[in-house]
C-alpha positions as a printed Julia matrix, in Angstrom:
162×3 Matrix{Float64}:
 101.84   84.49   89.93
 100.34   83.4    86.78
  96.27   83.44   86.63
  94.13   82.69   83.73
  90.95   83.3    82.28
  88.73   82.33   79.08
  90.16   84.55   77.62
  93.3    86.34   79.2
  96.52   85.45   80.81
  97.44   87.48   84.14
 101.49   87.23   84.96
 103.89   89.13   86.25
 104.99   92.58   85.02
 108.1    92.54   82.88
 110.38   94.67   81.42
 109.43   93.3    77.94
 105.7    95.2    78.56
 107.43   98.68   77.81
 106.06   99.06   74.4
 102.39   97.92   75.45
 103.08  100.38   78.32
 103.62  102.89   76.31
 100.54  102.55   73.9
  98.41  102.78   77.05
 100.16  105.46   78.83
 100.73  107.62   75.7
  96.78  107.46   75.17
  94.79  110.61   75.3
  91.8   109.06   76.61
  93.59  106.75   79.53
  95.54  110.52   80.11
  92.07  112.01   81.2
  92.08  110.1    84.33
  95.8   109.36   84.83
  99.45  110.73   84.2
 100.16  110.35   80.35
 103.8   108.86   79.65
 104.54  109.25   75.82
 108.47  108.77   76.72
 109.71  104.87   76.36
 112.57  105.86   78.81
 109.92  107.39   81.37
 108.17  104.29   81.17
 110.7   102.1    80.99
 111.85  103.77   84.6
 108.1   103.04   85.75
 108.04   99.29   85.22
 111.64   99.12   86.5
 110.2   100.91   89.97
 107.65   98.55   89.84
 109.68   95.55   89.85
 111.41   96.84   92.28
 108.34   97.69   94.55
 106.82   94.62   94.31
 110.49   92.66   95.38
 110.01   94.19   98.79
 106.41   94.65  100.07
 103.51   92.01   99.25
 101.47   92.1    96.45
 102.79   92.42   92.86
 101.81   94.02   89.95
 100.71   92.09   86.89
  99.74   92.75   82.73
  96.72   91.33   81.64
  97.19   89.76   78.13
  94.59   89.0    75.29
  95.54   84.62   74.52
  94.57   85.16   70.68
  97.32   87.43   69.87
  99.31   87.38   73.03
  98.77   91.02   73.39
  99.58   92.83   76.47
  96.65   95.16   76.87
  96.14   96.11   80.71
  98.14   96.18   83.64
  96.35   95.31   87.29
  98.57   96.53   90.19
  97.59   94.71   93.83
  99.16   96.1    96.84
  98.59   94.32  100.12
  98.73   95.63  104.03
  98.12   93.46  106.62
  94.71   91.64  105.56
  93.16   93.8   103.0
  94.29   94.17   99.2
  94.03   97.7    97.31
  93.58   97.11   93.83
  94.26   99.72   90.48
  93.92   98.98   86.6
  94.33  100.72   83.29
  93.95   98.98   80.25
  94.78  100.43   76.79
  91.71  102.1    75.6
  91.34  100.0    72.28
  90.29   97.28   74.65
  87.44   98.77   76.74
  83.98   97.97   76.75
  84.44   94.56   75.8
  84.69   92.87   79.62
  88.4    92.94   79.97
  88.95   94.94   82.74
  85.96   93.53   84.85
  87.19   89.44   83.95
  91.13   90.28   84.87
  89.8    91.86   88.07
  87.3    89.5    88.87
  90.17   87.06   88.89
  92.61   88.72   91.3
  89.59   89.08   93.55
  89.01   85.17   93.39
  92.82   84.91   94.09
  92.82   87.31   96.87
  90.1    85.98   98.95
  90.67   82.42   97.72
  94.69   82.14   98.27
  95.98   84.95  100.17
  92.5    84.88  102.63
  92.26   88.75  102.48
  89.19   90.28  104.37
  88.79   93.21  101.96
  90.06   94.74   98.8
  89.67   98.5    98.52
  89.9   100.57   94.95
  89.25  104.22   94.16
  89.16  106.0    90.95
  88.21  109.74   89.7
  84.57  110.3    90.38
  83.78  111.21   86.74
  85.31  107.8    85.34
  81.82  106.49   85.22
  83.01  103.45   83.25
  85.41  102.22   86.41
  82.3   103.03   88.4
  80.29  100.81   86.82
  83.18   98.34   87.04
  83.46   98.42   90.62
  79.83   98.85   91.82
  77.92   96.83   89.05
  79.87   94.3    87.93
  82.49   93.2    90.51
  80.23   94.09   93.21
  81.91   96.97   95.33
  80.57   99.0    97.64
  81.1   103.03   97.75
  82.3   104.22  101.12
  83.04  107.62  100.61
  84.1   110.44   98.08
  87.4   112.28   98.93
  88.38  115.6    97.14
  92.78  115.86   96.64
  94.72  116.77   94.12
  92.4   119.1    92.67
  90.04  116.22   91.66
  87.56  114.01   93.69
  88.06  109.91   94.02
  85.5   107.8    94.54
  86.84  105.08   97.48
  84.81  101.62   97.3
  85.93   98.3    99.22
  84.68   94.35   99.06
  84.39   92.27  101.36
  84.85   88.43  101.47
């Protein structure tokens, strides 16, 4: 699947990401609301379990890259059951604030009501990421269903419907 935007390419993850990968996993600010990964082997295993993932079960999981520079600087993963989509991101944090996130995002909506006629796309993130909250509720339009407290840390669940 390749989408684009004004100003970004969406394609397929490949192997060749693993240094981008890296530079966002290996962050300490993307680490306060995911796993940090400051091996190139570790990730290098990640993206290979991705590819793999994404060979057998619908969806796919894609890097969002700037055109100017051809810089991979987010990743977008879309998993798919039945009729509703589930969609994460993390983009490296040299990138935020500047409408990234919410234009890569916006786009995989458009394709997943558009082309693969899902009903609803459902995303969660840690309750004190305020700027994926804003994301989600102000920008793209998300509603918040519920809060759910699990591995020692409480998600915020919102879902979209066509």
């Amino acid at each position: 699947m390749n989408l684009t935007t004004p100003r970004l390419l969406i394609r397929n993850l490949e192997q060749s990401d693993n240094l981008a990968w890296l530079e966002i996993f290996s962050s300490k600010n993307v680490a306060k609301f995911l796993t940090k990964v400051d091996n190139i082997d570790e990730i290098n295993k990640l993206i290979d379990k991705k590819i793999e993932k994404y060979k057998k079960n619908p969806g796919g999981n894609y890097s969002v890259i700037l055109k100017e520079n051809n810089k991979v600087i987010g990743n977008i993963d879309l998993k798919i059951n039945g009729n509703v989509g589930e969609i994460g991101y993390v983009f490296n944090d040299k990138y935020w604030c500047k409408g990234y996130c919410t234009e890569s995002c916006r786009a995989i909506i458009d394709y997943c009501f558009s082309e693969l006629k899902l009903c609803k796309i459902c995303a969660d993130c840690v309750k004190t990421n305020f700027a994926s909250i804003h994301i989600l509720k102000d920008k793209l339009g998300f509603k918040l269903i519920r809060e759910e407290h699990k591995y020692n840390t409480t998600f915020a669940f919102f879902e979209l419907t066509k």
